[in-house]
CHARMM-style PDB file with segment names, atoms N, HN, CA, C and O in Angstrom:
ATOM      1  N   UNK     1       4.569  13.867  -9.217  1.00  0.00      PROA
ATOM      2  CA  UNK     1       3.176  14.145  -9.509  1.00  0.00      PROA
ATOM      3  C   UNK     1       2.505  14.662  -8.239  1.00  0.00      PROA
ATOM      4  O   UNK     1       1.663  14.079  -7.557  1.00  0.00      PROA
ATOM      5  N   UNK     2       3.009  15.798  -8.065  1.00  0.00      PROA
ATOM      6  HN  UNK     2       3.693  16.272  -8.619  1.00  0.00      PROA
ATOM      7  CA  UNK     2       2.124  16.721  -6.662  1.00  0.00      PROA
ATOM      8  C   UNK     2       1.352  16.867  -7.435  1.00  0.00      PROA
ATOM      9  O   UNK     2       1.485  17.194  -8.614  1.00  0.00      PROA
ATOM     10  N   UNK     3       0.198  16.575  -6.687  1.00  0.00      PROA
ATOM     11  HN  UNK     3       0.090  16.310  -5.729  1.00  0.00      PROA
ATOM     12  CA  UNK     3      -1.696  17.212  -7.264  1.00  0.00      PROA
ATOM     13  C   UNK     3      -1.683  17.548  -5.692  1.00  0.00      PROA
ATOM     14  O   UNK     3      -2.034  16.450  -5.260  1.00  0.00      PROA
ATOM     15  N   UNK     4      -1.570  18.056  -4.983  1.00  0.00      PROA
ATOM     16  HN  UNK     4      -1.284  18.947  -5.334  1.00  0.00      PROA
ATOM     17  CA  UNK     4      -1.732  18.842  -3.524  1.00  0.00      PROA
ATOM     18  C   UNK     4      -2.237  20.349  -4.091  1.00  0.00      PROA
ATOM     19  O   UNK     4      -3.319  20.833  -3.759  1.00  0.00      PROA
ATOM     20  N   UNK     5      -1.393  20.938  -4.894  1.00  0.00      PROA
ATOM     21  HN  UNK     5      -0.514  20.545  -5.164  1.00  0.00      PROA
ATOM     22  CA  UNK     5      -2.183  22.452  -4.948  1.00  0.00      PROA
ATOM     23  C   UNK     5      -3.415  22.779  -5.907  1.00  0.00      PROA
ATOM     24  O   UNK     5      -3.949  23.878  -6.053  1.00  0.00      PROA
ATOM     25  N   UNK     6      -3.782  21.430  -6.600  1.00  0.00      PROA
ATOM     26  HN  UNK     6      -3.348  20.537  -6.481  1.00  0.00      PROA
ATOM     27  CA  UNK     6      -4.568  21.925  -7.757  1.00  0.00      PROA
ATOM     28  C   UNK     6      -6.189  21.253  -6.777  1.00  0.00      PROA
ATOM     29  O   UNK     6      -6.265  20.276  -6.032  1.00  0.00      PROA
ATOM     30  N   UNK     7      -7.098  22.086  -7.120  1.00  0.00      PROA
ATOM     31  HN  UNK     7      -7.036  22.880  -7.724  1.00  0.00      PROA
ATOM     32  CA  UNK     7      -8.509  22.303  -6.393  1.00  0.00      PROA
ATOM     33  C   UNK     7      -9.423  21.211  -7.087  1.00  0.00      PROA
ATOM     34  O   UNK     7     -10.135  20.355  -6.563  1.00  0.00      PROA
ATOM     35  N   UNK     8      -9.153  21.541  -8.635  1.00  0.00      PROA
ATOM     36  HN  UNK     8      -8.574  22.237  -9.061  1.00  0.00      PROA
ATOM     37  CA  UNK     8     -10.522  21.004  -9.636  1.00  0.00      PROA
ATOM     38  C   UNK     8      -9.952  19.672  -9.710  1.00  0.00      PROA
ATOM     39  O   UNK     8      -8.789  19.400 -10.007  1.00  0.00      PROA
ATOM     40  N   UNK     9     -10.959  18.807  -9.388  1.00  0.00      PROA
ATOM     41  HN  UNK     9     -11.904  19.028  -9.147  1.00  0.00      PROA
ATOM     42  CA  UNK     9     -11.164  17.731  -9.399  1.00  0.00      PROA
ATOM     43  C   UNK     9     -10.823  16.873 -10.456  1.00  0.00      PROA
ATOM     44  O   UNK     9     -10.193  15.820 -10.361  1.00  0.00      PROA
ATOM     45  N   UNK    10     -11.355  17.477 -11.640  1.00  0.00      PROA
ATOM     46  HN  UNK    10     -11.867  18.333 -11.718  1.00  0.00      PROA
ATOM     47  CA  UNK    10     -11.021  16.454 -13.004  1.00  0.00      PROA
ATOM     48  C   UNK    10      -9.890  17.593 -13.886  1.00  0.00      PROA
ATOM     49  O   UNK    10      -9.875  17.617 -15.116  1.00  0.00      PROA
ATOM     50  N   UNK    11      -9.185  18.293 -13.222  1.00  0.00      PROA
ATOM     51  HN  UNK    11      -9.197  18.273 -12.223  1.00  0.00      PROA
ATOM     52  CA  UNK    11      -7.627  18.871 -13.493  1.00  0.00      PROA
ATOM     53  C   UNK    11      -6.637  17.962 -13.228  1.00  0.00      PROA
ATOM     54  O   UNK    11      -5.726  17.615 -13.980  1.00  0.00      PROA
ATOM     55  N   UNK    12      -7.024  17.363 -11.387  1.00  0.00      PROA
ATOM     56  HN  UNK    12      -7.764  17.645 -10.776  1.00  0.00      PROA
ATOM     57  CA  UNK    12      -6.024  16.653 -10.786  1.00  0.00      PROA
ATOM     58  C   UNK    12      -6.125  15.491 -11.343  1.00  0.00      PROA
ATOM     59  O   UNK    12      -5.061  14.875 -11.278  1.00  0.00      PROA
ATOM     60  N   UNK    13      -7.561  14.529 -12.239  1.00  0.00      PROA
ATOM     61  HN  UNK    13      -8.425  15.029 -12.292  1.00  0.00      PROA
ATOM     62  CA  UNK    13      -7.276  13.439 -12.749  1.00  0.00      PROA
ATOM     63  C   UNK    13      -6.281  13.476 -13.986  1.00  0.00      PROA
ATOM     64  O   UNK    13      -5.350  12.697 -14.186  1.00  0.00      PROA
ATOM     65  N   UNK    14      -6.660  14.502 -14.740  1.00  0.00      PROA
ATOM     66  HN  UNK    14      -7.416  15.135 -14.577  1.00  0.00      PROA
ATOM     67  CA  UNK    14      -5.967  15.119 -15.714  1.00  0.00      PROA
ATOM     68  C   UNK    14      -4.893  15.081 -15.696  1.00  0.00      PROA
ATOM     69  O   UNK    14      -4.410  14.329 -16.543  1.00  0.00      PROA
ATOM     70  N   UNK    15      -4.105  15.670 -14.965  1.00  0.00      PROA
ATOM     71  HN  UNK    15      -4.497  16.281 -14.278  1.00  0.00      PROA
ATOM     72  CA  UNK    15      -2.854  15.951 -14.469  1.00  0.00      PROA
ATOM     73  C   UNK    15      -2.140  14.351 -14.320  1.00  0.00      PROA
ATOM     74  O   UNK    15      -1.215  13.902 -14.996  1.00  0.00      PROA
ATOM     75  N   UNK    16      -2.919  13.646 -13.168  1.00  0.00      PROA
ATOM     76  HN  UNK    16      -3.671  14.011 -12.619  1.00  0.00      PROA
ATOM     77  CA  UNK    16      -2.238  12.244 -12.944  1.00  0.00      PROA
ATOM     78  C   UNK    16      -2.069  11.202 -13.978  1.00  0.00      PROA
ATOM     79  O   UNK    16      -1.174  10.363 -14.089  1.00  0.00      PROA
ATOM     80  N   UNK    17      -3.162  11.434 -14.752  1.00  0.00      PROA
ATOM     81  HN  UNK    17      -3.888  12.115 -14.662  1.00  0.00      PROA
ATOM     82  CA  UNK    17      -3.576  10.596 -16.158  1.00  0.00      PROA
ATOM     83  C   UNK    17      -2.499  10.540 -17.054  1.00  0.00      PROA
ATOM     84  O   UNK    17      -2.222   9.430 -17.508  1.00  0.00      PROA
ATOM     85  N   UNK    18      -1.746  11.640 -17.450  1.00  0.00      PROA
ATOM     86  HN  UNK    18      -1.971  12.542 -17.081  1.00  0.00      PROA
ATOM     87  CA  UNK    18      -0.870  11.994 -17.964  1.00  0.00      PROA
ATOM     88  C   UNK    18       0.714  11.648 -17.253  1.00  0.00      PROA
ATOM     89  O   UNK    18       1.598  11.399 -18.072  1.00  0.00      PROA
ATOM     90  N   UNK    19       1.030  11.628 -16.031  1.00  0.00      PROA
ATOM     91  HN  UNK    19       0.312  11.830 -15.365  1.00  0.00      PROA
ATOM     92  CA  UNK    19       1.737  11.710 -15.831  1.00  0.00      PROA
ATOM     93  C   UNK    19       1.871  10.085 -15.568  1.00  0.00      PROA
ATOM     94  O   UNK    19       2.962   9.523 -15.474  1.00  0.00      PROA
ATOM     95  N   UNK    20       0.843   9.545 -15.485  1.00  0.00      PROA
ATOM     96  HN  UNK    20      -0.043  10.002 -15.561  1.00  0.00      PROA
ATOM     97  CA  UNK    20       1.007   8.029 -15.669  1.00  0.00      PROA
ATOM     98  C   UNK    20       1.328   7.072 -17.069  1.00  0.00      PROA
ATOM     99  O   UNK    20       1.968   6.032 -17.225  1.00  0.00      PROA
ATOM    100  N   UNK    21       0.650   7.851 -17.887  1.00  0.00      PROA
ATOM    101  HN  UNK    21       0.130   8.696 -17.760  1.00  0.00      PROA
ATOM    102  CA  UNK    21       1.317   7.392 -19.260  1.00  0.00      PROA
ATOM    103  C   UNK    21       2.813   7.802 -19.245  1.00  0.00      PROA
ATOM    104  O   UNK    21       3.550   7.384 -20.137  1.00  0.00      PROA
ATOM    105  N   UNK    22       3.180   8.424 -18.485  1.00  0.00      PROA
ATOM    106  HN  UNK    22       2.582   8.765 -17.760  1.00  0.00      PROA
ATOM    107  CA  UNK    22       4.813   9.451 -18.860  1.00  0.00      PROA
ATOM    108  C   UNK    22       5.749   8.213 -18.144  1.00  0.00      PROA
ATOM    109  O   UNK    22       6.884   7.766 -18.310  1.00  0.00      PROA
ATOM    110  N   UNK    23       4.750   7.971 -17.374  1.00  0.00      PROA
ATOM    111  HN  UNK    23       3.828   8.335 -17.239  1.00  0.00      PROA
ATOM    112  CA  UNK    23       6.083   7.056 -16.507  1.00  0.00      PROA
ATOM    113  C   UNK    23       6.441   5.617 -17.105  1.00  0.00      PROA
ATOM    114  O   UNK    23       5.742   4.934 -17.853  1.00  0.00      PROA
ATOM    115  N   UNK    24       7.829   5.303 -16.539  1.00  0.00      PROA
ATOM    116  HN  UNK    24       8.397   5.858 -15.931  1.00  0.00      PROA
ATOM    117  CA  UNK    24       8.237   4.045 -17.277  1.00  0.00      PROA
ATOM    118  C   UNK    24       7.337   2.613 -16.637  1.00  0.00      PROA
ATOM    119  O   UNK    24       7.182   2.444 -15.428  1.00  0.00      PROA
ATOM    120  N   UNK    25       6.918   1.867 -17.464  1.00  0.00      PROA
ATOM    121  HN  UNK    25       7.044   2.004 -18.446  1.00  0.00      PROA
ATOM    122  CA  UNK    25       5.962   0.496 -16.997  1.00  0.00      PROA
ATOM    123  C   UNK    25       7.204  -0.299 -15.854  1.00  0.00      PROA
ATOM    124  O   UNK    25       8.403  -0.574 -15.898  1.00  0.00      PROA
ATOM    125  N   UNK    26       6.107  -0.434 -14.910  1.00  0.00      PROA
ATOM    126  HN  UNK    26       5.133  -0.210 -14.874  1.00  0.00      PROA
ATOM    127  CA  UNK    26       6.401  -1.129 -13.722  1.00  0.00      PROA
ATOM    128  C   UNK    26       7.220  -2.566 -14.338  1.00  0.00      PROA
ATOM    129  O   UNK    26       6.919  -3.054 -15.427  1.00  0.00      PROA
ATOM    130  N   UNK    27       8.211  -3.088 -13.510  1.00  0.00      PROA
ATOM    131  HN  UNK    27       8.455  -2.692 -12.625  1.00  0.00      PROA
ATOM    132  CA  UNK    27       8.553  -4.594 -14.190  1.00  0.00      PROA
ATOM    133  C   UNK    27       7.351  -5.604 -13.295  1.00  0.00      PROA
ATOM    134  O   UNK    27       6.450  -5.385 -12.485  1.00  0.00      PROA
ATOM    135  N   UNK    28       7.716  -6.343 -13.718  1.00  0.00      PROA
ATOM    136  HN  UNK    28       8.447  -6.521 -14.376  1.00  0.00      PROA
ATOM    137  CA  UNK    28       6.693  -7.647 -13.688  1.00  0.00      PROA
ATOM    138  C   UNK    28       7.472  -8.179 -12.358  1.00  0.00      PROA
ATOM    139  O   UNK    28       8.648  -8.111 -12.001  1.00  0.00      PROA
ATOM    140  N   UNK    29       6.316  -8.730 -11.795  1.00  0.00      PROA
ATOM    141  HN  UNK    29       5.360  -8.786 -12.085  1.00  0.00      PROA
ATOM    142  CA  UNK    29       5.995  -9.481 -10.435  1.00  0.00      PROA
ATOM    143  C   UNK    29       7.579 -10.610 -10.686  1.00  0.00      PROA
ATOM    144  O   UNK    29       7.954 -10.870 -11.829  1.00  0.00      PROA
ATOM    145  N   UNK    30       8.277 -11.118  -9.524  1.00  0.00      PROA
ATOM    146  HN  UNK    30       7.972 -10.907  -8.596  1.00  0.00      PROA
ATOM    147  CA  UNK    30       8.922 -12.073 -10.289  1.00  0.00      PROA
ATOM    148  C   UNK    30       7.983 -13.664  -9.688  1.00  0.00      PROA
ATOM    149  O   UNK    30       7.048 -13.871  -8.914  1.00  0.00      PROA
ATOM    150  N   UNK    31       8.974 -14.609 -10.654  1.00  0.00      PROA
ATOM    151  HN  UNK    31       9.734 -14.441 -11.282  1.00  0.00      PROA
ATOM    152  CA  UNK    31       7.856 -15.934 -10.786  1.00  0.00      PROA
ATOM    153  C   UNK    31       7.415 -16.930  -9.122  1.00  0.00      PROA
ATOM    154  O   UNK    31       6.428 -17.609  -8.837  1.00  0.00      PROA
ATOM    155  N   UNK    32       8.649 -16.588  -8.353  1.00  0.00      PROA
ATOM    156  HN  UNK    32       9.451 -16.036  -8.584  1.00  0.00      PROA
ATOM    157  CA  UNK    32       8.530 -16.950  -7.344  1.00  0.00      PROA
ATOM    158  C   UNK    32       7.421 -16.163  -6.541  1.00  0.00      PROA
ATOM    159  O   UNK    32       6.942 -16.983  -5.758  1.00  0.00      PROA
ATOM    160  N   UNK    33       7.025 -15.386  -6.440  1.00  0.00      PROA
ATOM    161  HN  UNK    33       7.414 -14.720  -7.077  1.00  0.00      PROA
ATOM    162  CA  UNK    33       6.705 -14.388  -5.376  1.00  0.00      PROA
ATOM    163  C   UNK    33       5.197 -14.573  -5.391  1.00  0.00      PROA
ATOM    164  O   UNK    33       4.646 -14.683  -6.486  1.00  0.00      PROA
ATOM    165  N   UNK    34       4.399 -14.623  -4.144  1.00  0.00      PROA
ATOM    166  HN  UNK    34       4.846 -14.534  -3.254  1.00  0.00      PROA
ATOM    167  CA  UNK    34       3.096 -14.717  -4.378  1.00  0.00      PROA
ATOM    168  C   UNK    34       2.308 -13.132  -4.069  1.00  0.00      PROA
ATOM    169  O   UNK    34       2.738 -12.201  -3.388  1.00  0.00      PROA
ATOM    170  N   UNK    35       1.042 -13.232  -4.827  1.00  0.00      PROA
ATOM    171  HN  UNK    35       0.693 -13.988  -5.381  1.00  0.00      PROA
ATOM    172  CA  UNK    35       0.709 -11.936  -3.931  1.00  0.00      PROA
ATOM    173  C   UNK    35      -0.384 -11.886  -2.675  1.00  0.00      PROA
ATOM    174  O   UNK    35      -0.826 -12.995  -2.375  1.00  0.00      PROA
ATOM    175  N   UNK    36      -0.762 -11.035  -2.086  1.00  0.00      PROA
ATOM    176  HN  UNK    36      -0.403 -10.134  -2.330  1.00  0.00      PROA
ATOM    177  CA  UNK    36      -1.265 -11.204  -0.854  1.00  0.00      PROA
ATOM    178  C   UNK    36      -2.167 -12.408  -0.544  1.00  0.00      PROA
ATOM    179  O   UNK    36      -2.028 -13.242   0.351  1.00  0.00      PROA
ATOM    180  N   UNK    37      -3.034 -12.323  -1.394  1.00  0.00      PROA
ATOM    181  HN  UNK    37      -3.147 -11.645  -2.121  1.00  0.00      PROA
ATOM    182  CA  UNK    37      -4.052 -13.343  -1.325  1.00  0.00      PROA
ATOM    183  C   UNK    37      -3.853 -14.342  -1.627  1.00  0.00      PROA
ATOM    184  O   UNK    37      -4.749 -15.177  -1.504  1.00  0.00      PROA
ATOM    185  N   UNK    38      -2.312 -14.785  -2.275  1.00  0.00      PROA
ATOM    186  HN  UNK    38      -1.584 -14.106  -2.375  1.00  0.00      PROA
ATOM    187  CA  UNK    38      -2.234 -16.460  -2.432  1.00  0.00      PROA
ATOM    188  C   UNK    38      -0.818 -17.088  -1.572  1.00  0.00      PROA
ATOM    189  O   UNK    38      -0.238 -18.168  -1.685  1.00  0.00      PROA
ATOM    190  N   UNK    39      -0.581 -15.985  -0.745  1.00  0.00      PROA
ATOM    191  HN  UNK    39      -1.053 -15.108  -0.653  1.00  0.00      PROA
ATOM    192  CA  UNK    39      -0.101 -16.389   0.071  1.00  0.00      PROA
ATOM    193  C   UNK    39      -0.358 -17.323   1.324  1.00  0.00      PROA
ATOM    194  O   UNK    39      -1.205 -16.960   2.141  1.00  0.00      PROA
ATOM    195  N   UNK    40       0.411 -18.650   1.540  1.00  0.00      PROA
ATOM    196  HN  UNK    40       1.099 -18.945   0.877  1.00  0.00      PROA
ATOM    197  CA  UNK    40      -0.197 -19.649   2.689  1.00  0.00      PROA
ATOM    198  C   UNK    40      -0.245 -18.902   4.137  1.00  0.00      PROA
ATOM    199  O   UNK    40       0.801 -18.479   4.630  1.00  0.00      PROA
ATOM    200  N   UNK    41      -1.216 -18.790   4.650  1.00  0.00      PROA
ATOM    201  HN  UNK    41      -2.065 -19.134   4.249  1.00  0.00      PROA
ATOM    202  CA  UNK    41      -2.100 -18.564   5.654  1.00  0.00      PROA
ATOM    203  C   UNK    41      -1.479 -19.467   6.771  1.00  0.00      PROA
ATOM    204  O   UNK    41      -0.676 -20.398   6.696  1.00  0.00      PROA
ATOM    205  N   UNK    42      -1.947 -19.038   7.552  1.00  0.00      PROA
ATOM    206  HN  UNK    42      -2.598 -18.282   7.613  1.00  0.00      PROA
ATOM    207  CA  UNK    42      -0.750 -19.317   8.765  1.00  0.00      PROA
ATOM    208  C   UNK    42      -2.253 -19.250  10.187  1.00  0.00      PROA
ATOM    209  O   UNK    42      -2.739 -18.184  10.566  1.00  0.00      PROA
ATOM    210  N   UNK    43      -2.789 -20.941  10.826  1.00  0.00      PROA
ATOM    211  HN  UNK    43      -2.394 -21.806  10.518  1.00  0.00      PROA
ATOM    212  CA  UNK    43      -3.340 -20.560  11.675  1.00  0.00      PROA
ATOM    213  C   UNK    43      -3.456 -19.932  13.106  1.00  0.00      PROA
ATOM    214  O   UNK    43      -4.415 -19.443  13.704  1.00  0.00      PROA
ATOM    215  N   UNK    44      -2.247 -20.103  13.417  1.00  0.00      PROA
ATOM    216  HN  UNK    44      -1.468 -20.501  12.931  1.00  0.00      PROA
ATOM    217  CA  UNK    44      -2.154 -19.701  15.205  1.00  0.00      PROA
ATOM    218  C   UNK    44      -0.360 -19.366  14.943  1.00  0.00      PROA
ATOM    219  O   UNK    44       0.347 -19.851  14.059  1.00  0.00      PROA
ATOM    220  N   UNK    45      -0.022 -18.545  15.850  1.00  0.00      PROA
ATOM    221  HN  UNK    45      -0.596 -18.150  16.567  1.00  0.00      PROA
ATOM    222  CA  UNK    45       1.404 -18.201  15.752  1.00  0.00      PROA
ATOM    223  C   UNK    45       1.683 -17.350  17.382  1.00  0.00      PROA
ATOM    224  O   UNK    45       1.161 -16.469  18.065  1.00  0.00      PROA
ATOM    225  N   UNK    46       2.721 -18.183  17.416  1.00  0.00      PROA
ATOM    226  HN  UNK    46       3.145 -18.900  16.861  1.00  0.00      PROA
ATOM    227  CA  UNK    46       3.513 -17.629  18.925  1.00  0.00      PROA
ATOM    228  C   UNK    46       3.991 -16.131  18.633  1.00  0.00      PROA
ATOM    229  O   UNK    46       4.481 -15.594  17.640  1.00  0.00      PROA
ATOM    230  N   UNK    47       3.582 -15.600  20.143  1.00  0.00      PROA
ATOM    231  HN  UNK    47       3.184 -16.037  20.949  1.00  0.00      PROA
ATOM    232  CA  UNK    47       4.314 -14.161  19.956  1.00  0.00      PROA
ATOM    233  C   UNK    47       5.885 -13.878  19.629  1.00  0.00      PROA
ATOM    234  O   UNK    47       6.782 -14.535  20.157  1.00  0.00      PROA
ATOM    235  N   UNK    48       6.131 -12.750  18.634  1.00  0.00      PROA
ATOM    236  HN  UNK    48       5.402 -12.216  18.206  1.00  0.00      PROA
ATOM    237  CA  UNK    48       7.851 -12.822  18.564  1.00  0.00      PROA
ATOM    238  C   UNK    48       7.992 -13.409  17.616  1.00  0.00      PROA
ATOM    239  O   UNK    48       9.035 -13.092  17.043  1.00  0.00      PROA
ATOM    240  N   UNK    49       7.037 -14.680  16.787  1.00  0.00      PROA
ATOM    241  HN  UNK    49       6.190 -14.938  17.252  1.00  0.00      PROA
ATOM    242  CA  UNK    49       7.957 -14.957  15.733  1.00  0.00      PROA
ATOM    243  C   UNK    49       7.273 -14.016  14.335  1.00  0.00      PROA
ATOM    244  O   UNK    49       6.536 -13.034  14.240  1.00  0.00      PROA
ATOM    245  N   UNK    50       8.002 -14.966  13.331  1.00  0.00      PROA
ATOM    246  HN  UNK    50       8.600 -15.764  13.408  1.00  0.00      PROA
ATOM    247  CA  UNK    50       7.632 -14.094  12.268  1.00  0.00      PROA
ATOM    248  C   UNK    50       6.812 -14.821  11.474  1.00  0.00      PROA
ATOM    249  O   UNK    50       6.994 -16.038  11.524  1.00  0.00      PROA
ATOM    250  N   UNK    51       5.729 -14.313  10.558  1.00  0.00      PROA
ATOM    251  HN  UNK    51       5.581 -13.325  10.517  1.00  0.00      PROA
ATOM    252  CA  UNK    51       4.534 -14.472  10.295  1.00  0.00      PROA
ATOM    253  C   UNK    51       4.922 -15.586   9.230  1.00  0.00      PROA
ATOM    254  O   UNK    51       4.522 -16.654   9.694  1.00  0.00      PROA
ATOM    255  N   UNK    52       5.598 -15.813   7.863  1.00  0.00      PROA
ATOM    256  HN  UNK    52       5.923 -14.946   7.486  1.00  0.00      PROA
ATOM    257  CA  UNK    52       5.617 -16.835   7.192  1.00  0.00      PROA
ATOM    258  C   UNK    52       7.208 -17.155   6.844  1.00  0.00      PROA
ATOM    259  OT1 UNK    52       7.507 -18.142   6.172  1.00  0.00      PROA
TER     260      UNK     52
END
């Protein structure tokens, strides 16, 4: 879905709109996994390590 050469504004929604119905549905989150915001927060952390 290049929209780079097309100018008109509600062409390129056009264009994407469509090509988003075309595409196959994303799979689902799995059950373990959190997303950004409910991820545990972490107050102070030494340099070098890794964040969670």
């Amino acid at each position: 879905m290049n929209t780079k050469n097309l100018t008109d504004k509600l062409e390129r929604k056009k264009v994407k709109r469509t090509a988003r119905k075309k595409a196959a549905p994303k799979a689902k989150r799995a059950a373990g996994v959190a997303r950004g915001s409910q991820k545990k927060k972490i107050r102070h952390q030494a340099q070098g390590q890794r964040k969670r």
